[in-house]
GUTIZA-340664 format. One record per residue (C-alpha): residue in three letters; residue number from 1; x, y, z. Coordinates in steps of 0.5 Angstrom, whole numbers, padded with zeros to 4 digits. Each point is the difference from the previous one (the first is absolute). Last residue first. Layout:
N
{r "ALA"; NUM; {X; Y; Z}}
...
//
This chain:
145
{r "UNK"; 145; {0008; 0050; -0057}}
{r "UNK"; 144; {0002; 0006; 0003}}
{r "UNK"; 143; {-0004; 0000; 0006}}
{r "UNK"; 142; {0002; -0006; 0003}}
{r "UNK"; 141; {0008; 0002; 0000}}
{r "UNK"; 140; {-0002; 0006; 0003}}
{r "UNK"; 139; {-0004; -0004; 0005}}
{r "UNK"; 138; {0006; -0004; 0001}}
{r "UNK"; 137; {0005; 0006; 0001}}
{r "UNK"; 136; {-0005; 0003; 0005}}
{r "UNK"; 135; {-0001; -0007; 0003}}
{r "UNK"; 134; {0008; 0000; 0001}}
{r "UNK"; 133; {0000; 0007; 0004}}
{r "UNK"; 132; {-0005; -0002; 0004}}
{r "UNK"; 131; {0001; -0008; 0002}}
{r "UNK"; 130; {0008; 0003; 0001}}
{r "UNK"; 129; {-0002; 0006; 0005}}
{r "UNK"; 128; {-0005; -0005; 0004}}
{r "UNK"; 127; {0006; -0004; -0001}}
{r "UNK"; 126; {0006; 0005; 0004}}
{r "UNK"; 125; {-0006; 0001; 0005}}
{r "UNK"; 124; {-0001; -0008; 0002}}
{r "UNK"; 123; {0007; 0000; 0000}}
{r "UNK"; 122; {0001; -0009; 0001}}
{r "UNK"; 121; {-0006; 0000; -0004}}
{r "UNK"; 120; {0000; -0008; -0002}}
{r "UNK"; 119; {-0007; 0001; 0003}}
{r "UNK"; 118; {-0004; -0004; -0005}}
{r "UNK"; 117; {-0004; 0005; -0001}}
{r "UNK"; 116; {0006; 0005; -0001}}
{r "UNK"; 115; {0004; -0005; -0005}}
{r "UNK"; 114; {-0006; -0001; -0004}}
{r "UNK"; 113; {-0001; 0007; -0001}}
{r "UNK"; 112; {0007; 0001; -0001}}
{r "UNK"; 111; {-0001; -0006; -0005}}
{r "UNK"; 110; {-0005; 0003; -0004}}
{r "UNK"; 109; {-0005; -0004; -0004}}
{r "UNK"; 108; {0000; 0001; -0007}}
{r "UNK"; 107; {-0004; -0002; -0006}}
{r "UNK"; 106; {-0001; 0001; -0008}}
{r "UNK"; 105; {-0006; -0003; -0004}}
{r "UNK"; 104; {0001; -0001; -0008}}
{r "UNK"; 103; {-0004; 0001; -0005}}
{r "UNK"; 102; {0001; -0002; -0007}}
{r "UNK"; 101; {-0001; -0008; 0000}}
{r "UNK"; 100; {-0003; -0001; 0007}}
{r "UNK"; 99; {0001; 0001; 0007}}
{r "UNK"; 98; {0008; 0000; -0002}}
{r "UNK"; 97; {0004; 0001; 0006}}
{r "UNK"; 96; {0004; 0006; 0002}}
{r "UNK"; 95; {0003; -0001; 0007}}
{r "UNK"; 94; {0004; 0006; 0004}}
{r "UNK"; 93; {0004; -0002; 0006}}
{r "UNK"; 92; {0004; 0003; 0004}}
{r "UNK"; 91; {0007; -0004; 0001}}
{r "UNK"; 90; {0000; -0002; 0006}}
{r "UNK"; 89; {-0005; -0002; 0005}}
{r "UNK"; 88; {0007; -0004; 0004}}
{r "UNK"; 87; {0004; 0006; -0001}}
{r "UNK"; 86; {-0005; 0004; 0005}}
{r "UNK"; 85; {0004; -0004; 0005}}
{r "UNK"; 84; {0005; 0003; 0001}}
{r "UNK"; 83; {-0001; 0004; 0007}}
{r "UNK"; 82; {-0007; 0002; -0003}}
{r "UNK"; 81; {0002; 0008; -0001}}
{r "UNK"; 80; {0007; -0001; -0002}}
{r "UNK"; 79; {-0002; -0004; -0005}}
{r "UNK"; 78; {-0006; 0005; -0002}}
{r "UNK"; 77; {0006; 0005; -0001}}
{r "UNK"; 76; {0004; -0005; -0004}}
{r "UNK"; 75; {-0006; -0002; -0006}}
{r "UNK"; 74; {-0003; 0008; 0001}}
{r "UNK"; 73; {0006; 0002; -0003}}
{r "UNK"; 72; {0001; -0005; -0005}}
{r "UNK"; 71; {-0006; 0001; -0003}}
{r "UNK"; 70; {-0003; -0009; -0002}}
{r "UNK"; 69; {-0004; -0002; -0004}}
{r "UNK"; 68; {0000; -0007; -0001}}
{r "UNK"; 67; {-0005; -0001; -0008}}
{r "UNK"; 66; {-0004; -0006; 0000}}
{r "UNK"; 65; {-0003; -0003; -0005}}
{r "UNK"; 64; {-0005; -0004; -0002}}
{r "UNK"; 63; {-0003; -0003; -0008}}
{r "UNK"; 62; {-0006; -0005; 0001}}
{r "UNK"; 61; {0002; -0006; 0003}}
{r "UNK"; 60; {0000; -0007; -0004}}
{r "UNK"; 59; {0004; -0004; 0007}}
{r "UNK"; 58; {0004; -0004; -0005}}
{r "UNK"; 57; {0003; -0002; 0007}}
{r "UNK"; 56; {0008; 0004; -0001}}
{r "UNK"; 55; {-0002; 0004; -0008}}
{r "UNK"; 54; {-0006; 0002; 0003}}
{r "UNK"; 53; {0002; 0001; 0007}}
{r "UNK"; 52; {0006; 0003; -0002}}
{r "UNK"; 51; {-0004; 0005; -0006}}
{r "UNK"; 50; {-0005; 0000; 0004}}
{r "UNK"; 49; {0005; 0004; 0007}}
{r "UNK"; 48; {0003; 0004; -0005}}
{r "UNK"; 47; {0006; 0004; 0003}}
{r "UNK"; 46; {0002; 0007; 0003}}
{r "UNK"; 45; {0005; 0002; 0004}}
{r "UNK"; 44; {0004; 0006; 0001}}
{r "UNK"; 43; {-0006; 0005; -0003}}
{r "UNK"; 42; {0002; 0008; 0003}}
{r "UNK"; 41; {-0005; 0004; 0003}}
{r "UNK"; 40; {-0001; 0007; -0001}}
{r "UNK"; 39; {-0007; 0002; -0002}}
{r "UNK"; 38; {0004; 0000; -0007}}
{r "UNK"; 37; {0002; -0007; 0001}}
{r "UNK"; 36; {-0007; -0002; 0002}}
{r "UNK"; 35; {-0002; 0002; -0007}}
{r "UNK"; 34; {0005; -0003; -0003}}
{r "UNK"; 33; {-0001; -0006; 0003}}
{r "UNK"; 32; {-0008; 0000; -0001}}
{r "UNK"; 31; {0001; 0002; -0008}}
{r "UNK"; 30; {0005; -0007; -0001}}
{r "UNK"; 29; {-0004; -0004; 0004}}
{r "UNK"; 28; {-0007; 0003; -0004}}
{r "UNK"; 27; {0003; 0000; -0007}}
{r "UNK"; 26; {0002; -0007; 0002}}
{r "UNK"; 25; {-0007; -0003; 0002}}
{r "UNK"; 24; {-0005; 0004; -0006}}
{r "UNK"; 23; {-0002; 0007; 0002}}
{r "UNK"; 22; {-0007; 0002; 0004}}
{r "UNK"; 21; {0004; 0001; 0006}}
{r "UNK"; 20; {-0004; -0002; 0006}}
{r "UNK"; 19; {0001; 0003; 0007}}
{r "UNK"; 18; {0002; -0002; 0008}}
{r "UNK"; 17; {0002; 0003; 0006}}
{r "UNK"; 16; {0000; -0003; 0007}}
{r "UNK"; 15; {0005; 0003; 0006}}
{r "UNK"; 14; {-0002; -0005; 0005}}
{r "UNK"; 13; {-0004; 0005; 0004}}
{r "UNK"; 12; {-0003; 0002; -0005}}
{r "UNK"; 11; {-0003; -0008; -0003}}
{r "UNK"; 10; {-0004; 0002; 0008}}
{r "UNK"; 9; {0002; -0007; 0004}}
{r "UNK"; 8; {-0005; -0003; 0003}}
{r "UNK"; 7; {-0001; -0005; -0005}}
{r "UNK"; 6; {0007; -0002; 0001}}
{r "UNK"; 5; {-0001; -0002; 0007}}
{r "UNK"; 4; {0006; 0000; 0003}}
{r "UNK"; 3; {0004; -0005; 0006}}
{r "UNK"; 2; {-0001; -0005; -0006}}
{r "UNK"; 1; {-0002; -0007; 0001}}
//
């Protein structure tokens, strides 16, 4: 049993953002990582998981990607913030994934929020700080697709 009700849990309180993009799959991964890189992200990790899962078990899965964000800045403060362990959250992810040919959905959660729920905040100011500078950057990002 987990000690959370997820019910209970408001989509806000873990950072939540979603959108549709009415393109075909890899127009949507590529506009997706250049949008998050004009809102300040870098994308050092990214990878296919239908592609693995389809090539590994012949999963037949729809087109989904997911992009690890990460801003560099952010990234080492809120290692400070969580004594370390924020690392494990790392990187932040943006998913796309085909809903059907021509459109495609985009999902985030946030690690900082997450973090912050789950009391990895070992500097509970510095991460409130960090939660709101990295929702404005994310919001943005949202914003711009």
């Amino acid at each position: 049993m987990i000690p959370i009700d997820p019910a209970d849990i408001d989509p806000e309180d873990y950072g939540e953002a979603q959108t549709t993009l009415e393109m075909d799959h890899e127009a949507a991964v590529e506009h997706v990582r250049e949008v998050f890189a004009d809102a300040g992200f870098g994308v050092p990790v990214e990878f296919s998981p239908s592609e693995m899962l389809n090539e590994k078990i012949d999963a037949d899965r729809d087109p989904y990607y997911v992009l690890g964000a990460c801003n560099p800045e952010f990234a080492d403060r809120a290692l400070d913030a969580t004594d370390n362990r924020l690392g494990a959250l790392m990187p932040c992810n943006v998913v796309v994934w085909e809903e059907e040919p021509g459109r495609q959905r985009v999902y985030h959660v946030s690690i900082m929020r997450i973090a912050r729920l789950l009391g990895l905040d070992a500097d509970e100011d510095a991460m409130a700080d960090i939660v709101a500078e990295t929702g404005e950057l994310v919001d943005e990002a949202f914003e711009n697709l």
